[in-house]
C-alpha positions in Angstrom: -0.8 13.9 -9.6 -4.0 16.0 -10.2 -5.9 17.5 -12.2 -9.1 19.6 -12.3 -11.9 19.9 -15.5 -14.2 23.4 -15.1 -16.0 23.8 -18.3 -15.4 21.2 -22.0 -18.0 24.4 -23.8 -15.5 26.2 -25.3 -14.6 27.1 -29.0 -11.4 28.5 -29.0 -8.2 26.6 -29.0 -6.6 24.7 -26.4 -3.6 26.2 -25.6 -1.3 24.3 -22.6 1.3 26.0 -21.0 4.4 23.7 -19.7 6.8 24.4 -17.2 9.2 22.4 -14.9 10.8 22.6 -11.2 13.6 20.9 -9.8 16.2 20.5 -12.7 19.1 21.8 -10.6 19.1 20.6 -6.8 20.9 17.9 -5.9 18.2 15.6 -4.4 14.4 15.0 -5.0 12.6 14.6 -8.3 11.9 16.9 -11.0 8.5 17.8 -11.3 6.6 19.5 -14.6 3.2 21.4 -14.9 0.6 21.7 -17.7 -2.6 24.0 -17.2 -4.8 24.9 -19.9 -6.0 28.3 -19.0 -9.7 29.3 -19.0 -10.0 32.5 -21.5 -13.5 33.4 -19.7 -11.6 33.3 -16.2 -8.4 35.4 -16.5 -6.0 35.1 -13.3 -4.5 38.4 -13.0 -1.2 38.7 -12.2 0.6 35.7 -13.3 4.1 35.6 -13.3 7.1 33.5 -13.2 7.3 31.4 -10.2 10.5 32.4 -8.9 9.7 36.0 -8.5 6.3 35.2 -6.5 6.9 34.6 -2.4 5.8 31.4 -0.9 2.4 32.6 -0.3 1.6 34.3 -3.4 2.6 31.2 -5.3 0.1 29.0 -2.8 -2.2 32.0 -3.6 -2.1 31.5 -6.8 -1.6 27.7 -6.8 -5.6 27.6 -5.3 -6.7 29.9 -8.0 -5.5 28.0 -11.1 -6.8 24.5 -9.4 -10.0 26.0 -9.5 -10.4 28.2 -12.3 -8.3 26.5 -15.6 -9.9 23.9 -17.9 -7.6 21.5 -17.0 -3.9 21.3 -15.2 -1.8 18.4 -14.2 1.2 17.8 -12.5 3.8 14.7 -12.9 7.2 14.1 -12.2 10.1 11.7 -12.5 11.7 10.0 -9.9 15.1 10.6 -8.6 15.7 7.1 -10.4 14.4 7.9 -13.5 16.8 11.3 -13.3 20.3 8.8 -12.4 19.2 6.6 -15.3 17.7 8.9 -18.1 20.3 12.1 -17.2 18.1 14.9 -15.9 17.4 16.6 -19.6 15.8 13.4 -20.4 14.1 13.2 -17.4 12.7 16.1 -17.1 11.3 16.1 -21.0 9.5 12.5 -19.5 7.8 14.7 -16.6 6.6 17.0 -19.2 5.3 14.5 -21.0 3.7 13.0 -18.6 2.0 16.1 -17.2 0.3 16.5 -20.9 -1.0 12.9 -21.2 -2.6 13.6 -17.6 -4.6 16.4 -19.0 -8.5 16.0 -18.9 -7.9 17.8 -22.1 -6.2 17.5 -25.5 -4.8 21.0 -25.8 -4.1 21.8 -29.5 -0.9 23.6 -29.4 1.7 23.2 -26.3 4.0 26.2 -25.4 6.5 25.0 -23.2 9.1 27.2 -21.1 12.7 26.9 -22.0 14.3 26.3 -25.7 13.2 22.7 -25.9 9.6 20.9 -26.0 9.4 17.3 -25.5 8.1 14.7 -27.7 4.2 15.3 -27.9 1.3 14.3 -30.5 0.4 18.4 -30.9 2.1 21.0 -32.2 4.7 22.4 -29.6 7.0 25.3 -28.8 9.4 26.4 -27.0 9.5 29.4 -25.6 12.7 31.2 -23.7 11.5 32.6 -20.7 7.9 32.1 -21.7 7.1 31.8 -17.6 7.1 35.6 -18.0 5.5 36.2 -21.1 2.8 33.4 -21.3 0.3 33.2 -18.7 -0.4 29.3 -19.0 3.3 29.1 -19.0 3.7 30.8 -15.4 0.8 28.9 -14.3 2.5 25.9 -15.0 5.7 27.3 -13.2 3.7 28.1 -10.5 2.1 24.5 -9.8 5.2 22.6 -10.5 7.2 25.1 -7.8 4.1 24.8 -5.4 4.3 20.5 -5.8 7.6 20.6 -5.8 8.4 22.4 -3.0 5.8 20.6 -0.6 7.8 17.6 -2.1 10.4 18.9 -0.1 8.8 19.5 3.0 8.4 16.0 2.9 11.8 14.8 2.6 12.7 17.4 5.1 10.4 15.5 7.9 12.2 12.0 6.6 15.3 13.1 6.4 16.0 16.0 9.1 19.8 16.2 8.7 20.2 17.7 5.7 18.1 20.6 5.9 16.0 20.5 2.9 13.1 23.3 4.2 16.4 25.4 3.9 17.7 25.1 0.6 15.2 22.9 -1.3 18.2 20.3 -2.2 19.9 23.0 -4.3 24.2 23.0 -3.7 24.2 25.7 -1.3 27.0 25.7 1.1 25.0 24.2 3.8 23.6 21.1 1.5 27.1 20.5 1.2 28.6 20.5 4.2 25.5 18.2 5.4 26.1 16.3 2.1 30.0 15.5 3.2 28.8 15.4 6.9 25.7 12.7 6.5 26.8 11.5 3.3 24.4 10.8 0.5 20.5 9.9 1.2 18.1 8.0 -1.4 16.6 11.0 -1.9 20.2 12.4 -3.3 21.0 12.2 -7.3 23.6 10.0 -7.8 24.7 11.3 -11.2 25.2 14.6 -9.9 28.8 15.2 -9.6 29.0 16.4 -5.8 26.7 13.2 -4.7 29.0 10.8 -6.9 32.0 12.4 -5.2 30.7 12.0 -2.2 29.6 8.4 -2.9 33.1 8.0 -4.2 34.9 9.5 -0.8 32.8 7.5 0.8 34.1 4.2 -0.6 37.1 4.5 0.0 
């Protein structure tokens, strides 16, 4: 969905960080991250996403767009998630956010305790949003994409409060969920949509 080249002079290794948003809500797609970090341009302060408020993550966000060697963001479709299962999914948006790189990193470190199928070296890394700085930066973009993502299907679909709970189960999703019933932008394969779906029918 983007991506952003500063500076190809450098001698060191290319080291992408990978990170994902949207694995557990019950509607919208799942989106992954990869930056390459600039060595020569430290961001201070990175951090996993989740523990950053809305505007220090956009803060942030700007920052990395315009000081890494490279970043890109992708994701898979709400589609793609009802017909791969969401693992499966959301290994193809990671994927897909490494091809997009203006780069060929040389070693991926991806959040989590499994790495996708890449042509690099890869590893995983549990809870390496804290630990590894390209790692939060990915985090970071993939929250920041995601969550305007979400902005988005709050303005097309108004009912079911998305700019509240970011299509995550709360209590309120739900009762909206059994009130509206499912939209397209809901995952089918998620057990409370498929009930739904299922009460629905009948």
């Amino acid at each position: 969905m983007g991506q952003y080249l500063i500076n190809v002079a450098y001698s060191s290794l290319l080291v992408a960080g990978v990170d994902e948003a949207g694995r557990g809500p019950l509607a919208g797609d799942v989106y992954a991250a990869a930056v390459v970090l600039d060595e020569k341009k430290p961001i201070l302060g990175l951090t996993d996403s989740k523990k950053l408020s809305a505007r220090q993550r956009d803060t942030f966000a700007r920052q990395i767009r315009e000081q890494a060697i490279a970043w890109f963001v992708a994701r898979a479709d709400v589609s793609e998630i009802d017909q791969l299962n969401i693992l499966q999914a959301t290994m193809l948006a990671m994927q897909r956010a490494v091809q997009g790189l203006a780069v060929v990193p040389d070693q991926v470190l991806v959040d989590g305790n499994r790495v996708p199928t890449l042509p690099m070296p890869s590893k995983a890394i549990v809870k390496g949003d804290l630990t590894e700085p390209a790692i939060s930066a990915a985090s970071i973009l993939a929250k920041t994409a995601r969550d305007a993502s979400l902005a988005e299907l709050h303005a097309q679909y108004p009912d079911y409060g998305f700019d509240q709970h970011k299509g995550y189960g709360t209590a309120l999703h739900l009762a909206r969920l059994r009130e509206h019933g499912p939209c397209p932008a809901h995952r089918q394969s998620f057990a409370p949509v498929r009930r739904c779906l299922a009460n629905k029918q009948l």
